[in-house]
C-alpha positions, 0 to 999 in steps of 0.5 A: 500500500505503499504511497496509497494514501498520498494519491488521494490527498496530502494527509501529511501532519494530518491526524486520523481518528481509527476505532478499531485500529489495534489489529487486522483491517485496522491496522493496514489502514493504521500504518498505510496512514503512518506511512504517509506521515499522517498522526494517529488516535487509535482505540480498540478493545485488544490491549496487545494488538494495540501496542505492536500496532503503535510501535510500528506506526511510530517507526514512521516518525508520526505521533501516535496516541492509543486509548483501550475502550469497548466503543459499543459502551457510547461513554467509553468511545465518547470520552476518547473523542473529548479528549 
């Protein structure tokens, strides 16, 4: 996937918000993301997965936050948005 993103726009310093990035489908995106230098606000439920997922987006050199919540719980998801 490598340049994908950067044919549809410049999304570089931008930050992307991924619910369920921690693993899977989530975590291409998350990295095709990195990869064209956009920051990332990650949430899943799967503590482990989302760690691997943030430390090999960092290796892209973008900032990376990550929060573990259920998102079908409206509190959990809408307090990682707040934030």
């Amino acid at each position: 996937m490598s340049g994908y993103f950067d044919r549809l726009a410049n999304i570089e310093g931008k930050v992307a918000v991924l619910v369920g990035g921690g693993d899977g489908v989530g975590r291409g995106v998350s990295l095709a993301l990195a990869e064209a230098g956009c920051h990332l606000a990650i949430c899943d439920r799967e503590e482990a997965g989302t760690a691997e997922t943030v430390e090999m987006a960092k290796q892209h050199g973008v900032k990376v936050v990550s929060r573990i919540i259920d998102a079908t719980v409206t509190e959990q998801l809408g307090a990682f948005f707040d934030e």
